[in-house]
Every structure is written in C-alpha cells, then in structure tokens.
VEXSE-806795 format. One line per 5 residues: number of its first residue (from 1); their letters; for each residue x, y, z of C-alpha. Coordinates in steps of 0.25 Angstrom, whole numbers, plus 5000, padded with zeros to 4 digits. Example, Ala and Ser with C-alpha at 12.3 -4.5 7.8 and 13.67 -1.06 7.14 Angstrom:
# VEXSE-806795
1> AS> 5049 4982 5031; 5055 4996 5029
//
This chain:
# VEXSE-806795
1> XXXXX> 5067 5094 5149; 5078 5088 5154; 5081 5102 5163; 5067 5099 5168; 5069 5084 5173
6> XXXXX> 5081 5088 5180; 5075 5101 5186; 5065 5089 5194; 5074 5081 5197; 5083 5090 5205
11> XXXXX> 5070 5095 5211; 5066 5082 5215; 5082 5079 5220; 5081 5091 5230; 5068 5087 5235
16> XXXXX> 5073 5076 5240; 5086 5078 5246; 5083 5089 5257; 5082 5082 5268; 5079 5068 5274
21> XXXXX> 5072 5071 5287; 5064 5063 5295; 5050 5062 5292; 5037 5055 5292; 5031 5048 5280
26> XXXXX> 5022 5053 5271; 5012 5047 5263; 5007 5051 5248; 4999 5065 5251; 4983 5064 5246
31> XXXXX> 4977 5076 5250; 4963 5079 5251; 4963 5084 5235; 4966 5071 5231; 4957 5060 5230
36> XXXXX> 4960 5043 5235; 4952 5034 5227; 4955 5021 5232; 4955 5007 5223; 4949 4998 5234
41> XXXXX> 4947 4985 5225; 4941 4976 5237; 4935 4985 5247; 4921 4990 5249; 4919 5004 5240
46> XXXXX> 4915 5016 5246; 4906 5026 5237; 4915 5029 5229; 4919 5013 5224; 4907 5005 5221
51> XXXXX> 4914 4995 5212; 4928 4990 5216; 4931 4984 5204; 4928 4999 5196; 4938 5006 5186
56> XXXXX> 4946 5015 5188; 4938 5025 5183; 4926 5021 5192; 4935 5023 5204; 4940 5036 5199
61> XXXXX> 4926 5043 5194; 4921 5041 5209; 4932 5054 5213; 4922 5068 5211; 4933 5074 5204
66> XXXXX> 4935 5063 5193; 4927 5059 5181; 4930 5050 5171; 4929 5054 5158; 4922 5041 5150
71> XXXXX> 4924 5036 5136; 4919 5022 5137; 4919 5013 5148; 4933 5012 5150; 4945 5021 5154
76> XXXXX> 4937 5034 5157; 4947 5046 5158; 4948 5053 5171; 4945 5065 5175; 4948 5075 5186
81> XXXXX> 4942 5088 5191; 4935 5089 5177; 4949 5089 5169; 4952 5076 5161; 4967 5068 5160
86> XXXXX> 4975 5080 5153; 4975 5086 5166; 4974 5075 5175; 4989 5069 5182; 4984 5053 5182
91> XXXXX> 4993 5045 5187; 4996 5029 5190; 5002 5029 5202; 5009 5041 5200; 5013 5036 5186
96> XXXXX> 5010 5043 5173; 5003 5036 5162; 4996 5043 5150; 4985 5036 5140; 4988 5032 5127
101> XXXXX> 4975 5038 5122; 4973 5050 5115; 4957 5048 5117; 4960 5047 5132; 4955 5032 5132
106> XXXXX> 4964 5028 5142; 4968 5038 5155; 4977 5033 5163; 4967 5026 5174; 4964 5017 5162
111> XXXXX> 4975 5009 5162; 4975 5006 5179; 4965 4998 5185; 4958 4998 5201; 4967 4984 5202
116> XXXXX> 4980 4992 5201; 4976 5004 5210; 4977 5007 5225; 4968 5023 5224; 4967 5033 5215
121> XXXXX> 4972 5047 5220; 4966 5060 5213; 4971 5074 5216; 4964 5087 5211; 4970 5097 5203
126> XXXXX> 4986 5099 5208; 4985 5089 5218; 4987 5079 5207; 5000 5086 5203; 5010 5076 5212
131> XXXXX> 5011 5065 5199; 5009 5076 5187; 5005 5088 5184; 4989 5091 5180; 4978 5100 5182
136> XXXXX> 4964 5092 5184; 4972 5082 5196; 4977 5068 5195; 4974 5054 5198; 4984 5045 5202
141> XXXXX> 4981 5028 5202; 4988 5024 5212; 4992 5010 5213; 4994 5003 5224; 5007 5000 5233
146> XXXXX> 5013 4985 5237; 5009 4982 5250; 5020 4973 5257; 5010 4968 5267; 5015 4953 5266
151> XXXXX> 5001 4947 5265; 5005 4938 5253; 4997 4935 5242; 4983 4943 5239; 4974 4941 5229
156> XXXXX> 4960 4947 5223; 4950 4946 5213; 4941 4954 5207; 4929 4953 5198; 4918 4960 5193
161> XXXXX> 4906 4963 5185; 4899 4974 5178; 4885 4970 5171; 4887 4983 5162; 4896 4980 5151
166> XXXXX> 4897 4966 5156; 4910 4971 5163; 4920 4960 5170; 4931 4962 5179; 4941 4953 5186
171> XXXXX> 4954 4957 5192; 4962 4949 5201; 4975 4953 5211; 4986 4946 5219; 4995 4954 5227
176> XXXXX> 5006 4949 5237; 5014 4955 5248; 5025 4953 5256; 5033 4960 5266; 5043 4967 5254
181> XXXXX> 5034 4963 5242; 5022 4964 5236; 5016 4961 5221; 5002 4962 5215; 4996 4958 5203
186> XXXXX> 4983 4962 5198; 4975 4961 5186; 4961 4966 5183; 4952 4964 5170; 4940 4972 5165
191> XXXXX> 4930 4970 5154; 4917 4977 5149; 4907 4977 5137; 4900 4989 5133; 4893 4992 5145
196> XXXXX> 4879 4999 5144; 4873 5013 5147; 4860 5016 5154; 4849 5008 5147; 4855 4997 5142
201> XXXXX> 4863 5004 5132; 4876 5000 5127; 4889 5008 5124; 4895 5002 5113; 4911 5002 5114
206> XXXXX> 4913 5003 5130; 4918 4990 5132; 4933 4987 5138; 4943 4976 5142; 4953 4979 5152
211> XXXXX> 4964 4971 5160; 4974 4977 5170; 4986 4971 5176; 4995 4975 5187; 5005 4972 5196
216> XXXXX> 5014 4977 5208; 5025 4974 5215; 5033 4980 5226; 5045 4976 5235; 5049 4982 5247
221> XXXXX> 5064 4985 5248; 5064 4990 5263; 5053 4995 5273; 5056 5009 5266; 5057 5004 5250
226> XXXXX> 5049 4998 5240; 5049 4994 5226; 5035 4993 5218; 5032 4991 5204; 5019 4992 5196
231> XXXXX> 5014 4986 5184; 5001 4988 5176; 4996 4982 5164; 4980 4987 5159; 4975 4984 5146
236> XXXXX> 4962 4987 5140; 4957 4982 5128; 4945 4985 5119; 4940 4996 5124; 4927 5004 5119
241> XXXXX> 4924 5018 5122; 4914 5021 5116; 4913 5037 5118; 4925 5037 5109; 4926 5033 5095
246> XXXXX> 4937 5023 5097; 4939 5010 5105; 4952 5007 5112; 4957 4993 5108; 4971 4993 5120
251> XXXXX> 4974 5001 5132; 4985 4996 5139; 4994 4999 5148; 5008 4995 5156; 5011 5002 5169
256> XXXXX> 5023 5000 5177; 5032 5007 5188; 5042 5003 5198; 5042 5011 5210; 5052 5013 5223
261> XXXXX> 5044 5018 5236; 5051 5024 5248; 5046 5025 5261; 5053 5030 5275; 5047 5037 5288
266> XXXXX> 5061 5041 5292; 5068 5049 5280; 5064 5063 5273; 5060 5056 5261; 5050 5046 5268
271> XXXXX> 5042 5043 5253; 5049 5041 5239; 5043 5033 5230; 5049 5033 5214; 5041 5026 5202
276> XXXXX> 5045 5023 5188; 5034 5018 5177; 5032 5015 5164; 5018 5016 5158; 5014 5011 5143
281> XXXXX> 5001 5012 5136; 4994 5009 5122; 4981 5013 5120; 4974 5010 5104; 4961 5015 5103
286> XXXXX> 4955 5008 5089; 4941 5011 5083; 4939 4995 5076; 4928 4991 5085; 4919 5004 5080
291> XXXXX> 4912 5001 5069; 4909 5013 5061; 4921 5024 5062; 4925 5036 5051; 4941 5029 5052
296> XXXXX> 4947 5018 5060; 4958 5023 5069; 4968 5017 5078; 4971 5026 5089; 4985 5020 5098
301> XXXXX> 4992 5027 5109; 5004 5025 5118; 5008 5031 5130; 5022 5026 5138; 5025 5034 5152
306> XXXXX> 5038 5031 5159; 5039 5039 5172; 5043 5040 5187; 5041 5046 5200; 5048 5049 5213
311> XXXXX> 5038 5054 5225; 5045 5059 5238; 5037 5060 5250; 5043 5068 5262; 5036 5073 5275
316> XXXXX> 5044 5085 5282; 5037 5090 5295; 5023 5096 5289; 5027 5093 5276; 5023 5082 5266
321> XXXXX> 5030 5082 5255; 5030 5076 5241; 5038 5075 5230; 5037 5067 5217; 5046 5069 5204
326> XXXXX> 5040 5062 5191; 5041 5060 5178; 5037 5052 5165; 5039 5052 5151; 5029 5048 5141
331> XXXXX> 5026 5044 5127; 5012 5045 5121; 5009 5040 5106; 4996 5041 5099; 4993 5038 5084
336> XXXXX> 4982 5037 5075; 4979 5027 5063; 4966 5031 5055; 4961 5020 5044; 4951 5024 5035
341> XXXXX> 4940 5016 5032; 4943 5018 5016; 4953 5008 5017; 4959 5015 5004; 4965 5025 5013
346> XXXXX> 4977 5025 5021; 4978 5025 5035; 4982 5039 5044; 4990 5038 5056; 4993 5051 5066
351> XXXXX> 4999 5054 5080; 4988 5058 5090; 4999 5057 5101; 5013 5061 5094; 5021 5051 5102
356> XXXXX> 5021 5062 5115; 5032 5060 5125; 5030 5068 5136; 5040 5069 5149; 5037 5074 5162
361> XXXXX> 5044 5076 5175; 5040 5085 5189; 5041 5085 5204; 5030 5085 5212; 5031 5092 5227
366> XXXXX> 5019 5094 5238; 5022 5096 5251; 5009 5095 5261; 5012 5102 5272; 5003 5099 5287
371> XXXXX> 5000 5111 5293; 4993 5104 5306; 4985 5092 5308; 4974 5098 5298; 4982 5106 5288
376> XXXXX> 4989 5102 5277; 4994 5111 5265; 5003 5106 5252; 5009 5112 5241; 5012 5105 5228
381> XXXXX> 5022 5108 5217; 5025 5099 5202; 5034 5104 5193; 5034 5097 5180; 5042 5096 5166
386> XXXXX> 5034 5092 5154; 5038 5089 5140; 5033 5084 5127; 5037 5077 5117; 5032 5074 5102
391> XXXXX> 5039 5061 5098; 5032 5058 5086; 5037 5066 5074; 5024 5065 5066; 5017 5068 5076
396> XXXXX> 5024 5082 5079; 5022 5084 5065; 5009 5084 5066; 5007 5092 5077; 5016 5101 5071
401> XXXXX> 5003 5104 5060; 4996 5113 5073; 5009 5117 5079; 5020 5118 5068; 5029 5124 5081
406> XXXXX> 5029 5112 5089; 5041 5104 5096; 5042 5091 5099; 5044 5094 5113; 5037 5102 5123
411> XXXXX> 5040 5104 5138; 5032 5110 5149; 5036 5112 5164; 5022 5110 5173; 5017 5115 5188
416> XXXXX> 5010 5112 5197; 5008 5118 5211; 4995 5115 5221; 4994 5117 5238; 4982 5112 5244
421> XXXXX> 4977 5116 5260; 4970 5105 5267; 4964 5105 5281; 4957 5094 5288; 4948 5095 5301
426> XXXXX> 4939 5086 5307; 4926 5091 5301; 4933 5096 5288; 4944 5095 5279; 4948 5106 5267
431> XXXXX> 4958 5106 5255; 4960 5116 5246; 4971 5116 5234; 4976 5126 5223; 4986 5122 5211
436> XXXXX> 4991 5126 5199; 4996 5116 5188; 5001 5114 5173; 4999 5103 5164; 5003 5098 5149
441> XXXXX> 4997 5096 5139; 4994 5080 5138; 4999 5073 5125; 4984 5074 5117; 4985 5089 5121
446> XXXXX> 4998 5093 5117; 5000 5081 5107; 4986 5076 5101; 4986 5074 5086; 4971 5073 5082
451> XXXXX> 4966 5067 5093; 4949 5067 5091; 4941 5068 5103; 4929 5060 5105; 4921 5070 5115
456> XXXXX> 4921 5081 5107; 4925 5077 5092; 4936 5085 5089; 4951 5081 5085; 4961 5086 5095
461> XXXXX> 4976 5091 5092; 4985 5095 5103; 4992 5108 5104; 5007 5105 5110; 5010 5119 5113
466> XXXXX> 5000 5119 5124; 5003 5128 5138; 5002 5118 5151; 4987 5120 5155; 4987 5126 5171
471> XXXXX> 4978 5125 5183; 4974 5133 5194; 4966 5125 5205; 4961 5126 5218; 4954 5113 5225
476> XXXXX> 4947 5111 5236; 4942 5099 5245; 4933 5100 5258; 4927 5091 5267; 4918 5094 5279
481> XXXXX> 4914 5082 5289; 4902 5081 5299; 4900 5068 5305; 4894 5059 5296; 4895 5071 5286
486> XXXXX> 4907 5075 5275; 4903 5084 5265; 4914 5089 5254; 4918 5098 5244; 4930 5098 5234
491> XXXXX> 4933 5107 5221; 4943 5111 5214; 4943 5124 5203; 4955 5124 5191; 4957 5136 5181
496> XXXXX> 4967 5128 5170; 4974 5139 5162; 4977 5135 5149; 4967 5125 5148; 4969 5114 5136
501> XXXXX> 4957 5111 5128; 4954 5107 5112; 4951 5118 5105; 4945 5118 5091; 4954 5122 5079
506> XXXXX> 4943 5122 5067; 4957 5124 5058; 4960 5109 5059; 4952 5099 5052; 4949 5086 5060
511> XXXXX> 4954 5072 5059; 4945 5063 5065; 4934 5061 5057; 4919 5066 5061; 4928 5077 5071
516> XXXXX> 4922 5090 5075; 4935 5097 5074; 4948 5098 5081; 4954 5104 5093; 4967 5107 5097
521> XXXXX> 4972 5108 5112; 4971 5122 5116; 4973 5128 5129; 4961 5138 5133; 4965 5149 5144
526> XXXXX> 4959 5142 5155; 4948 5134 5160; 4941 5132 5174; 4935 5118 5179; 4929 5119 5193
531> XXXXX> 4922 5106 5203; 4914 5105 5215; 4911 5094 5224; 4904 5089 5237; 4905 5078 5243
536> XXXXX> 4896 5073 5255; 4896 5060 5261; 4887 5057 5274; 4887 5044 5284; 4872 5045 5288
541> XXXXX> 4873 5029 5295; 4885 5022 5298; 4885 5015 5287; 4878 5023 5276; 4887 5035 5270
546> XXXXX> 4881 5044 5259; 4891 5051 5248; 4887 5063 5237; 4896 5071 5229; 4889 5083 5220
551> XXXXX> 4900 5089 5211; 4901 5101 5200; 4911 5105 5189; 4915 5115 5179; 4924 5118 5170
556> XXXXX> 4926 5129 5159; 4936 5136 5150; 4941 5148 5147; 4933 5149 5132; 4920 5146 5140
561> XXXXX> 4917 5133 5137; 4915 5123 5146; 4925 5113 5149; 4924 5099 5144; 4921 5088 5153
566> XXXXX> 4917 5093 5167; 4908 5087 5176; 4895 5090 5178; 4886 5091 5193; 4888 5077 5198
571> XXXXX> 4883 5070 5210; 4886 5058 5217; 4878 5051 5231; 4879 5037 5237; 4874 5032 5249
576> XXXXX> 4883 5018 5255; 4879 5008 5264; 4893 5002 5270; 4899 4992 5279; 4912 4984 5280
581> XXXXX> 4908 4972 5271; 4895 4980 5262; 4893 4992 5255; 4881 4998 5245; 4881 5012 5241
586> XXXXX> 4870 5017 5230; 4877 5030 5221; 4870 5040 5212; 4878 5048 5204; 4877 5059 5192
591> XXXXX> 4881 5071 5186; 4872 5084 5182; 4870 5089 5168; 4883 5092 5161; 4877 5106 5157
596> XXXXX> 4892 5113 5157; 4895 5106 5146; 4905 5110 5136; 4902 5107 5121; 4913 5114 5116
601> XXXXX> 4921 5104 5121; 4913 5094 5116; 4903 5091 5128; 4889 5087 5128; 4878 5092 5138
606> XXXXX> 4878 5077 5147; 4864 5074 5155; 4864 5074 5172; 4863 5059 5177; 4863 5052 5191
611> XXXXX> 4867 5036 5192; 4863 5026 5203; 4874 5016 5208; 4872 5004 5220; 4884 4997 5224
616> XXXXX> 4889 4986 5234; 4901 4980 5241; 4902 4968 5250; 4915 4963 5256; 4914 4947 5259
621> XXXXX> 4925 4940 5266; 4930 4925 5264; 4938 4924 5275; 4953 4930 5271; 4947 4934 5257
626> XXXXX> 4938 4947 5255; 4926 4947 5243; 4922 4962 5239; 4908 4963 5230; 4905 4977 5224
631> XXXXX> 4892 4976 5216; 4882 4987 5213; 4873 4993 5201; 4879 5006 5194; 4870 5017 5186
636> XXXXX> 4857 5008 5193; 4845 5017 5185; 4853 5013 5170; 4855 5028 5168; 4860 5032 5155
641> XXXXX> 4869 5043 5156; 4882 5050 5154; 4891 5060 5160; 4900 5072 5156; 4912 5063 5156
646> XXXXX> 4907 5052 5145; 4914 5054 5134; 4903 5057 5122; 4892 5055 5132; 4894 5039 5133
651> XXXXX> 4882 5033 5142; 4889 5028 5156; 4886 5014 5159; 4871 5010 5164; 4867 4999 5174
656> XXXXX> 4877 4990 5180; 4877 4980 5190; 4892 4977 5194; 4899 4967 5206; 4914 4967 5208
661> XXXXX> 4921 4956 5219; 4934 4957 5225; 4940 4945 5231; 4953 4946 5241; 4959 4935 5242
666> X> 4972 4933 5252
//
C-alpha cells in the first residue's frame, strides 16, 4: 500500500515540475458529455425548473440520464445511465462521502441541500472518472465559490408551501463581501406529513423533517491567492419510508473542508487548487413506529471520510491539461440488534458492516487538445490504488463461515482510460467517446453480513474476494440546428465484464424472518445496458418554445435475464410562454409499460402512465429588492400511478397545488 502512495505521488511531483512557460488560463473543462444543472434559487425556471425551492432530487430527475430510485418521499437514490450508486463516482464538491446505510436510505445527495449548491455537473460513463473511478458516470454537487465583489451585506428568504402532505418550508441567507472577504451563512428547513396518492389515498409512513445548515468563508491572500473554507451541518429526523420495513429515526451529517486556490495568467501552472475535508455521518434506521413486526430491530451505521485533493490546470499551446491527485480514507460500521418479542429471550447482535476501512489514492490526467476552431480531442488516464480493510475482528470471523480463506486486508490497483472527439459548426455539433474502466467492490458488496433487501426479499452476504467489475463503452451526443429548430440525439452502449449481482445460494438458510432466500454477491460473465434519446426543442413565436424528449433503455445479463431496474419508453413535452418578469409552461410526462421486466431479480411488470403539470413564475421588484413567486399544480388529473423506479411499487404523489417566494433583499 505504501509502494502504491509513493508511486502517485512522484507521479504527480514530475507532472508538475517540467516546465513553467508562459501561458493563458484555463478554466474547469465540461465537455459536451457532461451535463450543467444549475441551482438558480431566485430566478425564473426554465422547463426544466418548475419550483425554485425543489429537492435536490427533483432538480436531478429532470437530466434524461438520471432516475431517482424512490423509497419514500425522501432521499431517493440516484441513478445514472440505468446503473445505481455502486457504480456511480458522486461527489460533494469533489469530496467523497459515503452513506451510513446499508438499505441505501441515505446517498450522498441526501445530506446536501439547493441552499448550499451552485450546479450539479454529470458526466457519462468515463467522463466522470476526474474525482474517482466508476463505470455508470458521476455527479459531482458543486458548491459555490466566495465572491469578493464588495457589495456588503445580502440577505434572502425563502418560503414555501405544498398542499400535498402539508409540506412547509423556510430558508433564509446572509452573505457579505468585501474586497479580500467574504462569508455566508445559510440555513433552510423542511417538513412534510404523509402526502397522498392519486385519489385521495394516503401512504402511511412517508413523512420527514429535515433541517440544513452551512457556511463559507473565504479570504483573499493576493490577487493570485485565496483561502476558502466550507462547513455543512444536515439533519433529518423521523423519516418514514414506507416502501421499506424500517423507519429512520436520525440522519445526520458534518461536512468540512479548507481549501487553498491559485490562479495566474502568467505562469505554467496558471490553476491549482488543493482541498482537505472531513466528513462524519450517523444514520439509525428503527422500526418503533410500526405497529405489527415479526422482531424489533435497531439498524445504526457510521461512515467517517478524511480526504484531500490537489487539481492542477495548465494550458500548453493546443493543449489543455488537467491534473488532480486524490485520496481518502474511510471507515464504515454497521450492526444489528434484533429483540424478540418473547421477552424471555435474549437479544442478538451482528456486524452488517464489519467496521470497513477502506483507502484510496489516484491521479487523474486529461489533456484536451484544439485541433482548430471547431475540433477538439482529449484523452483521459486515472490510475488508482485500492485497499480494504476488516477492522472488526467478529466481524471477519463471521465472514470467515463463506470464505474460511480470507484476510483481513485486500488491495486492488484500478484504470480508467477515455478520449472523446467533438466537433462544433454552425448548423451542428457532434461528440463521440469510447472508455474503459475498473471499479471495487463497494463495502455491502465485498463486506455485507446479512444485509435483507426489501425489493426482492432476500438476505444478501457479500463475497470479498470479488474481481473489479470492467467496462467497455462508447457515447455519443449530437445536435443539429435550423433556425428556430434543434433536434438532438445522445447514447451511450456499456458491456460490463464481470458484472456483480446477488445470486441465489439455496445452501444457506435466511435470517430475516418471512425471507425468500439469500444471495451472495457474485460476479456474472458480463452484462449489456444500452439507451437512446432525442431531444427536439422548437421556437415557433418569440416568446413561445416547445420542448420533447422520447427515450428508450435496455439492459441484460450474460445468463439471460433482464437486468434489474432499467427504464422503460418515456416521454416528456412542454410548451412555455416566457418574458423577462412572467413564465408559464404546461408539461406532460410518462413512461411506457415496463414489459422487459426482470422478475428474477425481483421485478414486477409496472403499468404505462402520462402526468399533467402547469407551472408559473413572476418576478416583482420593490425598488433595490427583488420578490420571485413560483406556483403551479403538479400531477393535474390525480393520476394514480408508479414507475420502474418506486421501490415495491409505492404510489407517487397525486394532486398538488404548491407556491414558493424568494425575497432579495440588499
């Protein structure tokens, strides 16, 4: 392990020092693969934004390629190009931070808020590879950067209303700038009841509370240096998922980082920006608000990250190049305490996460080279050094019953390699990519003791001798553009080698009670996942724009089953009506019949459905202060329905009627 770390950082040493040239400066490369979603709290939405005060995770589910997996009304799971978190880089500003839960009840974008973020960046396939390695793409939550603007003090506040679960929120921010300083502090706080489905009917156990604080501060050494530090607080209380057979009674989270960021026009090295951070979490899922279960459980987890990164931005003639080194070391604990309801029995306590530690360092390098003014090409490399290790001795012991070879340490060295062509005219653009990449096993995969699974009943044990799972990929994005006209198709095609997937072992009896089986982590020989979309957008007045999007998906394993979780034909169409201080836009969206389903993996055949949404915007201003209004009716007709994506086929919500108001005030 040690040979490895030193290995990067001569790497990384040499990198740097060939040569300081002059050059010009460059900014963080987003190439036509990824995909900017922008946190605009206080401006008009476009079609893709119809409430400023949304989620995260409504923000996200507008990008084609994301769905969010949802177990209640809270914290849905990402996921991208049909492939869920295992094999997903996400990221908080670059930083890493792993859930605490072994039932995936809180990713990563749980524990963030649209108060704390400036975009969201998501990158296909490889392209997501400059923070970590992964197979499916990442998406990084990037927060936003001190603003030395001396406009004093700022402040805003934000509330709003939902009729559907009686959900409230209020939010308010003050953020001062000088000439070499600048701090911001925000705080925003969410709460909802059971909300309804379509109909008037309630799902029990979807209520949630949440608040989120966080705060910045930067000061700026000299025109070329800058300090900045970042601190966010989120806690979530008495949460109800009602696809699952457990509550979560805490989710919270401390985030912090300090970060020094270099900039200069004149030298070789004209970016360089280094980060450290510290990220803790506790998570502890409980079952005491359920009134009838076969054994009361407490489910806690922790998960603690240290980590760092130095990115180095240098442009040499053609060449834009980037460089980032990184690292982090983790700890992940999950147990168990089971009560029967005899009280005449005693208690039994297990491990679900052996106390994991896992380390991690690589070097990411991509230079994007101009061919002339409308062809680019780049190349990307990571190089990563993995390992594992089992902390917990009853733990390892335990495993130790599957895999009486096992150590308590395992190390893995990981690859990535991509190079993508882009050409832009005036009546078109084109981007193709190809990659290859390597990912580990995550900690319920490698790790997992008896870790039941909701979706498709079975108890799953994890299997730590596991090869890497591999990608081949090609992607594609093309845009084609005739006055008033853009019609556009992207795609993108992976054979995983070495797929991981739970296979049933019928020679190992269950532990939870009322489950199907149990599965162990296995890897398959490969498996295939495909997806299509077009996207046409037309401005048939000046003020009029029409958007629709048709997509398709697909995705299946060596063995011949389908693969869990893919998306189904879906469609989306909105016509908008806009000027500088009004908006209204009317949506319908669906999906098909989930007619590929996969029932071996625990799928049901889901029903097609289509949804209406109205929405409007008014900006009002009062003289220095501005007053932004967002109000509109989601799911209009009460349609009952669910999707591929809800967990256990949990109705969405039905009719809501919803405002949220912004006021800036300076």
């Amino acid at each position: 392990m040690k040979k490895g770390v030193i290995l990067l950082l001569i790497i990384a040493n040499v990198t740097f020092s060939f040569g300081q040239d002059s050059i010009p400066s460059m900014e963080k490369d987003t190439t036509q693969l990824d995909e900017v979603i922008l946190i605009t709290q206080r401006k008009l939405s476009n079609y893709r934004q119809e409430k400023t005060l949304s989620s995260i995770d409504d923000y996200l589910e507008k990008s084609n390629r994301v769905t969010m997996i949802k177990r209640g009304s809270y914290a849905w799971e990402p996921s991208l190009n049909n492939m869920t978190s295992e094999r997903l880089n996400v990221t908080i500003d670059g930083m890493y931070i792993f859930g605490a839960c072994t039932d995936k009840m809180d990713p990563v974008t749980s524990y963030v808020d649209v108060s704390n973020l400036k975009q969201v960046v998501i990158s296909s396939g490889q392209e997501g590879t400059e923070n970590g390695h992964c197979i499916g793409g990442a998406i990084d939550l990037q927060l936003p950067e001190s603003k030395y603007f001396d406009f004093g003090l700022k402040s805003n506040v934000d509330l709003g209303y939902e009729t559907n679960g009686n959900y409230r929120i209020a939010g308010l921010d003050f953020e001062y700038s000088a000439n070499s300083f600048y701090a911001s502090i925000d705080a925003i706080y969410r709460k909802s009841d059971n909300y309804k489905a379509g109909g008037d009917e309630e799902v029990m156990y979807s209520q949630f509370e949440k608040y989120n604080i966080s705060g910045q501060m930067g000061y700026r050494l000299n025109p070329n240096n800058k300090l900045d530090a970042n601190i966010i607080y989120d806690r979530a209380a008495n949460v109800g998922y009602p696809a699952l057979p457990m509550d979560v009674s805490l989710a919270e989270a401390f985030i912090g980082s300090v970060a020094h960021n270099y900039q200069n026009d004149s030298t070789f090295v004209n970016y360089w920006e280094t980060k450290l951070y510290f990220n803790s979490i506790t998570h502890i899922m409980d079952d005491s608000q359920r009134p009838d279960v076969p054994i009361r459980m407490d489910m806690p987890g922790w998960s603690d990250t240290y980590g760092f990164y130095s990115k180095l931005g240098v442009d040499k003639g053609k060449h834009g190049m980037l460089f980032n080194l990184n690292g982090f070391y983790n700890r992940s604990l999950a147990e168990m305490t089971m009560y029967p309801n005899d009280v005449n029995q005693p208690s039994m306590f297990m491990y679900t996460w052996p106390d994991v530690r896992t380390f991690y360092t690589g070097l990411f390098a991509k230079d994007n080279y101009v061919i002339n003014d409308n062809e680019e090409v780049s190349v990307s490399m990571r190089l990563g050094f993995h390992n594992n290790e089992v902390a917990e001795e009853e733990g390892l012991e335990s495993l130790k019953i599957f895999y009486p070879e096992i150590q308590d340490s395992k190390s893995r060295f990981l690859l990535g390699l991509s190079s993508e062509y882009q050409i832009e005219m005036k009546e078109y653009d084109f981007t193709v990519g190809v990659g290859y990449g390597e990912r580990a096993p995550s900690v319920s995969e490698g790790y997992g003791f008896y870790l039941f699974n909701s979706f498709d009943r079975f108890d799953y044990i994890g299997n730590p001798t596991l090869s890497n799972e591999k990608s081949l990929e090609v992607n594609l994005k093309t845009n084609y553009y005739l006055k008033h006209f853009k019609v556009g198709l992207e795609s993108s095609y992976f054979h995983v080698l070495d797929y991981i997937i739970g296979e049933i072992d019928s020679s190992i009896s269950p532990m939870t009670i009322g489950a199907n089986g149990v599965k162990i982590y296995s890897a398959i020989d490969h498996a295939s996942i495909f997806d299509f979309y077009l996207n046409t957008s037309y401005h048939f007045a000046e003020k009029f724009l029409l958007n629709a999007s048709l997509g398709y998906n697909y995705g299946k394993g060596s063995n011949g089953e389908n693969l869990p979780l893919i998306k189904p034909l879906s469609y989306l169409a909105e016509v908008s009506y806009s000027t500088e201080n009004f908006n209204v836009a009317m949506q319908c969206e669906g999906n098909g019949n989930q007619s590929k389903y996969s029932s071996y993996y625990g799928e049901d055949e889901t029903p097609a459905y289509g949804i209406f949404n109205l929405n409007f915007g008014n900006v009002v201003y009062l003289k220095s202060n501005k007053l932004v209004l967002k109000y509109g009716i989601e799911n209009i007709l009460d349609t009952n329905y669910s999707t591929f994506a809800d967990w256990n086929n949990i109705s969405r919500q039905g009719r809501n009627f919803y405002i949220n108001m912004s006021v800036v005030l300076n």
